[in-house]
C-alpha positions in Angstrom: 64.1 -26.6 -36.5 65.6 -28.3 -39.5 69.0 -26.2 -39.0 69.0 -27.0 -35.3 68.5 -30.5 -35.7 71.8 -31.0 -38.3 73.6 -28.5 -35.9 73.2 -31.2 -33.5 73.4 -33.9 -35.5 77.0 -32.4 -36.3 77.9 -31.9 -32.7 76.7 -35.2 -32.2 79.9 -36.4 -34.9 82.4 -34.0 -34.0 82.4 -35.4 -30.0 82.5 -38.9 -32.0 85.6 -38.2 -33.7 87.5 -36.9 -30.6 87.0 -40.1 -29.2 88.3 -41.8 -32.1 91.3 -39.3 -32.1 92.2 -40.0 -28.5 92.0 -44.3 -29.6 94.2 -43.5 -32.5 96.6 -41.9 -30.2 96.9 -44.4 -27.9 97.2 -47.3 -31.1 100.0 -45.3 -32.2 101.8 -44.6 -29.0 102.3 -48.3 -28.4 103.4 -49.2 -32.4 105.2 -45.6 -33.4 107.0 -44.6 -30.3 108.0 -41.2 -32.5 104.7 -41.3 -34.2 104.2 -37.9 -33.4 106.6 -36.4 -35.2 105.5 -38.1 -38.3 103.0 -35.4 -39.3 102.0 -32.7 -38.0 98.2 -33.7 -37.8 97.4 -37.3 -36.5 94.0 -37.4 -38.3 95.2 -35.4 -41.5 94.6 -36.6 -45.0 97.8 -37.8 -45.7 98.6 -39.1 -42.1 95.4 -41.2 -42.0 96.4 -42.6 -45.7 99.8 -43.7 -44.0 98.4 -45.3 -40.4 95.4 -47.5 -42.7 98.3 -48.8 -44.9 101.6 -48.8 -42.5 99.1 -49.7 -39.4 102.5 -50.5 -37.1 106.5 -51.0 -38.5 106.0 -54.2 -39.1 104.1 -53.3 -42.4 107.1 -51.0 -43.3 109.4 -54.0 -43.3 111.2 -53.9 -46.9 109.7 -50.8 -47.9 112.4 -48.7 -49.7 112.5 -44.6 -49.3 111.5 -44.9 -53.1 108.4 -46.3 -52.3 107.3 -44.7 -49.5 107.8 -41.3 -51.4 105.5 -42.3 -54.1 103.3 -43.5 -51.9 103.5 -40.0 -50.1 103.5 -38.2 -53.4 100.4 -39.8 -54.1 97.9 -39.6 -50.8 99.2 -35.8 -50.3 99.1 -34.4 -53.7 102.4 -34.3 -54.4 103.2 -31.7 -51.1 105.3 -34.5 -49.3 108.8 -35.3 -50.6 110.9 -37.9 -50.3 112.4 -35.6 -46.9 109.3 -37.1 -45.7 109.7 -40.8 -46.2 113.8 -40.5 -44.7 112.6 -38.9 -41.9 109.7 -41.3 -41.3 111.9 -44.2 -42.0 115.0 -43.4 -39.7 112.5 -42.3 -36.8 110.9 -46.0 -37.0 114.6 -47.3 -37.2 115.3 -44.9 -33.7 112.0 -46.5 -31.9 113.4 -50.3 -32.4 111.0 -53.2 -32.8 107.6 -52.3 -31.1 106.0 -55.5 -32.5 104.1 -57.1 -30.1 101.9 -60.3 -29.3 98.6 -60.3 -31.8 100.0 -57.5 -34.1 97.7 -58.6 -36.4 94.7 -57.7 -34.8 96.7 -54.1 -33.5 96.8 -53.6 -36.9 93.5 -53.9 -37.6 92.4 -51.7 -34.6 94.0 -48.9 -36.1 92.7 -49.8 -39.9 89.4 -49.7 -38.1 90.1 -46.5 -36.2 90.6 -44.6 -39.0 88.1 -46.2 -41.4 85.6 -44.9 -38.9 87.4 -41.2 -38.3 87.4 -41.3 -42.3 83.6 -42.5 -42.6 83.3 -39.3 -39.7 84.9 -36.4 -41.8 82.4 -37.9 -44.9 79.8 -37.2 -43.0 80.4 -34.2 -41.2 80.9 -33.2 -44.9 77.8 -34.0 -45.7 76.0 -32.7 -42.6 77.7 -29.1 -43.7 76.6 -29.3 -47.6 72.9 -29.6 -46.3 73.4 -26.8 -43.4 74.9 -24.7 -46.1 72.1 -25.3 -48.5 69.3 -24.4 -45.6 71.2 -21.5 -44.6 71.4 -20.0 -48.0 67.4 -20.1 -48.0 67.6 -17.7 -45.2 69.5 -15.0 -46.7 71.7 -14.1 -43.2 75.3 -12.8 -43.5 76.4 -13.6 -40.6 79.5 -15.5 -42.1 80.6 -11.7 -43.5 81.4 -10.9 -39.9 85.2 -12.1 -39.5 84.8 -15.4 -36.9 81.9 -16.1 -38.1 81.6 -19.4 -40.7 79.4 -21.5 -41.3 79.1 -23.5 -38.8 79.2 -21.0 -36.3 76.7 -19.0 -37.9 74.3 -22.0 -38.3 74.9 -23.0 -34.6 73.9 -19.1 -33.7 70.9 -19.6 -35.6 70.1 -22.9 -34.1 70.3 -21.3 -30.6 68.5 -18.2 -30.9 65.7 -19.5 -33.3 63.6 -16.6 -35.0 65.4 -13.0 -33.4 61.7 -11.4 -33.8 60.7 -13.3 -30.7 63.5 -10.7 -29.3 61.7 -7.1 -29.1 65.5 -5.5 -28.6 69.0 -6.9 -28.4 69.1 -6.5 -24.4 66.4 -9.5 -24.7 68.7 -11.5 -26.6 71.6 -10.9 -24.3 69.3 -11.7 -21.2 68.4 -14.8 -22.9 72.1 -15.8 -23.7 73.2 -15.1 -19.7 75.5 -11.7 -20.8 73.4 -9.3 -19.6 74.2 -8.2 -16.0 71.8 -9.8 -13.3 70.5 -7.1 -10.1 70.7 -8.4 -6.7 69.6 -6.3 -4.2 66.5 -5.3 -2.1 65.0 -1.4 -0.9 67.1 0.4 -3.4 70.5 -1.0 -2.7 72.3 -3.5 -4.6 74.4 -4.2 -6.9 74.9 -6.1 -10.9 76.7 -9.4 -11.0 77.3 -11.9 -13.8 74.5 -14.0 -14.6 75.7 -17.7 -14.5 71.4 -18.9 -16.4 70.9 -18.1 -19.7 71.2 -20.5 -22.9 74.5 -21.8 -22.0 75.3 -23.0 -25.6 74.7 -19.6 -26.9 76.7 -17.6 -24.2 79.8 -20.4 -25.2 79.4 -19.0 -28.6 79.4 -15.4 -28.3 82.3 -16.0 -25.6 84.4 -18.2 -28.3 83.7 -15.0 -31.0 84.7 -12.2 -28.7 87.9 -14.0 -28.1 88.5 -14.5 -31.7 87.9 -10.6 -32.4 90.4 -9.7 -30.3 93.1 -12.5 -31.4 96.1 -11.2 -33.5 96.9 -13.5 -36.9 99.9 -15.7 -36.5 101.3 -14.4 -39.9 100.9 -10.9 -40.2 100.8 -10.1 -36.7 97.7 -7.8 -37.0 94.3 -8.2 -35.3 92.0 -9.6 -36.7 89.6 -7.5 -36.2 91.1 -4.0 -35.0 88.1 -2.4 -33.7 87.3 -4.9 -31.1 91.0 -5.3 -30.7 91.2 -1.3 -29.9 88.1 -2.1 -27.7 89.8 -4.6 -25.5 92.5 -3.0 -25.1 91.2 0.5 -24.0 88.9 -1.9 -21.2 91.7 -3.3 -20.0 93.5 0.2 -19.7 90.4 1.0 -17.7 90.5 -1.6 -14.6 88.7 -4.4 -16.0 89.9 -8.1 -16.1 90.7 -9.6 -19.3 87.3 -11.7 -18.7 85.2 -8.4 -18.0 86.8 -7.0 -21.1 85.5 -9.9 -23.0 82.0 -9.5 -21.2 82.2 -6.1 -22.7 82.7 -7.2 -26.3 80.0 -10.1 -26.0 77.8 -7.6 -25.0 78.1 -5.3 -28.5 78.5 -8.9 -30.3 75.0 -9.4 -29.3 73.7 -5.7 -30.5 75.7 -6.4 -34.1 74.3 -10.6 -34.6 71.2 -8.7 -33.4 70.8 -6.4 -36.1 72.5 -8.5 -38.7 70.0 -11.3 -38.6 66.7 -8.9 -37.8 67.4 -6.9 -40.6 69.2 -9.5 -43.0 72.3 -6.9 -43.0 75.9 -8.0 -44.0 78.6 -6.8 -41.2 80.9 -4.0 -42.7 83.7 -3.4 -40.8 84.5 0.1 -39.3 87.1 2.0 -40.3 89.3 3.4 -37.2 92.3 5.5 -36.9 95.7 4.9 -36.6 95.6 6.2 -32.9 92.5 4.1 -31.7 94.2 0.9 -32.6 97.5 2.0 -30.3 
């Protein structure tokens, strides 16, 4: 209950700080024309340091690329250069003069913005330390399946609750709306996707299966290759990309299943070569 509750509690911030995200954005559009291309997140660590202090151009007035860079320097531990600052400066040079009537008080709408997205991320922080410290007391490994971290972990427990009310994993799968539903009457029928189920938990195991089958930006391999072999070989079969996916929630279930009844730490399959291709 306790896990639930902070799981919600930390839903409960994260919708908070979109909002804030999307008020930022529109702050910004109307002082930094080419604010986007400042950096690359709006609500990063060093970004946020720059919009609280350089709220609109106006506060930039007099600044020198000197100063800028050691105020870079100093808010992102020394990982943006004075490249930064030149480029920041000559793309508030290319926007013109954006001041407006009351800048003042624009100003202090985005100081405020991000004060609050700032006083967000603390918390969520915080919200995470104590989820962390209640899940160690539970001794899963869910977080040693790849996809899985802690928050998704804690938001699996949260949804399924104690897996022993569960006599076998095709329980748990009816519960989450993945097992096939039977329509039909007098012997004849047929199995169709069940649209019931614990909604929140089906999003979950739909949001894992697609991150089994993803391939890493970097390295170009999957990131895990026996659900990526899986997919594939379904989709080689007939079935849609989204039935694929079904398919793979489905055997999520059996493995989170067994993980958390038996307190069991995922161990990746080895495969050959030829399975993968």
């Amino acid at each position: 209950m306790a896990i639930q509750q902070l799981v919600t509690r930390r839903n409960a911030l994260v919708k908070v700080q979109c909002a804030l995200k999307n008020q930022l954005h529109i702050q910004l559009s109307h002082h930094y024309p080419s604010y986007k291309k400042f950096f690359s997140e709006v609500d990063g660590k060093t970004a946020l340091a720059f919009w609280e202090r350089y709220p609109s151009p106006s506060c930039l007035e007099g600044v020198s690329v000197k100063q800028l860079t050691t105020f870079l320097l100093e808010v992102s531990n020394n990982t943006c250069s004075v490249k930064k600052a030149n480029e920041i400066l000559k793309l508030v040079k290319e926007d013109g003069n954006t001041t407006k009537e009351y800048q003042e008080t624009r100003n202090f709408l985005v100081e405020s913005i991000v004060r609050h997205i700032l006083f967000g991320k603390q918390e969520i922080g915080n919200v995470e330390s104590e989820l962390k410290e209640l899940m160690s007391l539970l001794d899963f490994q869910l977080d040693s399946m790849p996809g899985i971290d802690l928050v998704t972990a804690s938001a699996l427990i949260a949804e399924i609750g104690d897996v022993r009310r569960f006599p076998n994993a095709n329980k748990l799968a009816r519960f989450a709306g993945i097992a096939p539903v039977y329509f039909g009457s007098g012997g004849k029928g047929k199995e169709q996707k069940s649209k019931q189920g614990n909604r929140a938990l089906h999003a979950l195991f739909y949001n894992l299966a697609v991150q089994q089958v993803q391939v890493a930006k970097g390295s170009k391999l999957p990131r895990n290759p026996v659900f990526h072999a899986y997919y594939q070989r379904k989709l080689k079969e007939g079935k849609t990309k989204g039935q694929a996916l079904v398919c793979i929630m489905r055997r999520l279930v059996n493995i989170v299943y067994g993980m958390m009844k038996h307190k069991t730490a995922y161990i990746l399959p080895i495969i050959k070569e030829k399975e993968v291709v």
